[in-house]
Residue, then its C-alpha position, 0 to 999 in steps of 0.5 A: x201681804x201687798x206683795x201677796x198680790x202677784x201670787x192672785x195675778x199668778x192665779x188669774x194669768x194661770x187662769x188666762x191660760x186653761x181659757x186660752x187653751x180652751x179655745x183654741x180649739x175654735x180659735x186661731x192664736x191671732x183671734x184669740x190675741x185680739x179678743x183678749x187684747x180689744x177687751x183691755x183695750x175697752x176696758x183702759x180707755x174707759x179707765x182713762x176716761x172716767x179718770x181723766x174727764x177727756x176722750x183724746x188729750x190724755x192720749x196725745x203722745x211725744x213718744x209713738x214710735x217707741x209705743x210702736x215698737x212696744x206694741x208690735x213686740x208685745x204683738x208677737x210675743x202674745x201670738x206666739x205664746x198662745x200658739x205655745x199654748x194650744x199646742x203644749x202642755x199648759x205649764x211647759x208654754x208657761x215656762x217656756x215664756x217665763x224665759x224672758x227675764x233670761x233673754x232681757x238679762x243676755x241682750x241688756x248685756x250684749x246690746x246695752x253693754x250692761x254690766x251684770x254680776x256673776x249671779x245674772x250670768x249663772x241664771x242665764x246658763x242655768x236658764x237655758x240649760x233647762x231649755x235643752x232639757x225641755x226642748x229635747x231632741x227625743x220630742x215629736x216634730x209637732x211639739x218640737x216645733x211649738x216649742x221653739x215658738x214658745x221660747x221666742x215668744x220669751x224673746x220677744x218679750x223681753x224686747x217688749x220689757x226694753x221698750x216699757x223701759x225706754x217709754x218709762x224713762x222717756x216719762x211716759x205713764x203706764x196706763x198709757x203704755x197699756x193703751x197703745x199696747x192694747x190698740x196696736x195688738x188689736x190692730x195686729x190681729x185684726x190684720x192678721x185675721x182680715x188676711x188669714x180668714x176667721x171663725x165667728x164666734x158662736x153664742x156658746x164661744x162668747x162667756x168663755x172669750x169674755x172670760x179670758x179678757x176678764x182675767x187677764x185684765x183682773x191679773x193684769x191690775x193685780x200684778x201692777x198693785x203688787x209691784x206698786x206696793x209690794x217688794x219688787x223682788x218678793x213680787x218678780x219670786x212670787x210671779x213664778x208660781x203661775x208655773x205652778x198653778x199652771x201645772x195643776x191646771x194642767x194635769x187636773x183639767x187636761x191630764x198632761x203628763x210630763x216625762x221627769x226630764x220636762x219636771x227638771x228642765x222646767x224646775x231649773x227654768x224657774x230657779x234661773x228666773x228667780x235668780x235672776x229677779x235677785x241677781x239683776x233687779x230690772x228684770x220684769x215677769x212676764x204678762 
């Protein structure tokens, strides 16, 4: 039951992501990765506040360049994902970044030297012989292309998933992990609106921006108590049904409709990442 919690942050994540699509079509990615990422911003500054009874001290770190590099892979990943998003069908931009286990597992292997059984290494060729699949010559060049995006968006969130790593052992606690994340993504795209130009929200805009930050705030919690009390490899199964939900999603409020090698390559991508979770044990899901 308390690792049923990853399938209500699924649900949410899921969620997050109509209401991304949503709004894509008045807002650029970076907008809506810094409306979604200065609502969490607010809302764990305020939790650290409350829980801690300081504004600042709580938040005095040893360890800023490693928050750095977290951020602004996380930064990316976010961005690209949501370009994902607005441009894919709503469960193909999910898949394709719940392709993160699968690079955490390649690049712990080459760059850290880790030596993972034969399981991890079958999950990776499964994985991305579902890539092929879905990432097919025979799309169009629009599609094509955001769906490259997507799948480094998997990348760069598998570097991000290094980096929490490296901040967990360097004794760092997660809500301060989440902190600097959320400032430094703000940040980010608060730039990248500054350089690029940015539409200002219309009175109609803002329950649906609202929105979109409440949920990924509310999967964001549901996802942490799952892993804080639940089994980690029940939890890292049951994260993949966010592909699921995203394809009902899809189809009922967006009337996607994938050819059956998308369902297939989509399938295999999804059995990669639950092998992978049983195979490796340190490969987290993605946000």
């Amino acid at each position: 039951m308390k690792s049923s919690w990853m399938l209500i942050a699924s649900f949410l994540f899921a969620v997050m992501g109509v209401l991304v699509k949503l709004a894509s079509g008045h807002f650029s990615s970076p907008e809506l990765v810094f409306y979604r990422s200065m609502f969490g911003l607010l809302s764990i500054y305020a939790i650290i506040v409350l829980a801690r009874r300081q504004w600042l001290a709580p938040l005095r770190s040893q360890y800023l360049y490693s928050h750095v590099k977290r951020g602004l892979s996380g930064f990316l990943a976010l961005v690209m994902f949501f370009y994902a998003i607005a441009h894919l069908p709503l469960a193909t931009a999910i898949t394709l970044n719940y392709t993160a286990p699968l690079f955490l597992a390649a690049i712990t292997a080459w760059w850290f030297r880790e030596h993972h059984g034969r399981g991890l290494l079958v999950a990776v060729l499964i994985g991305f012989a579902g890539v092929a699949i879905l990432l097919q010559p025979g799309w169009q060049a629009r599609d094509g292309q955001a769906g490259v995006i997507g799948l480094i968006s998997g990348f760069f969130a598998a570097v991000a998933y290094l980096n929490v790593r490296t901040l967990g052992r360097q004794g760092e606690p997660e809500w301060r992990v989440v902190f600097y994340f959320t400032l430094i993504a703000s940040l980010g795209a608060a730039f990248w609106m500054a350089a690029a130009g940015f539409a200002m929200p219309r009175p109609s805009d803002w329950p649906l921006l609202l929105a979109m930050g409440i949920t990924a705030t509310l999967a964001q919690l549901a996802m942490t108590r799952a892993y804080r009390l639940g089994n980690t490899l029940t939890v890292g199964t049951l994260a993949y049904s966010n592909v699921g939900f995203s394809a009902i999603y899809g189809v009922i409020l967006f009337g996607d409709r994938l050819p059956l090698s998308a369902w297939i390559g989509m399938t295999l991508i999804v059995l990669a990442g639950i092998v992978s979770v049983w195979a490796g044990r340190t490969v987290a899901p993605s946000e």
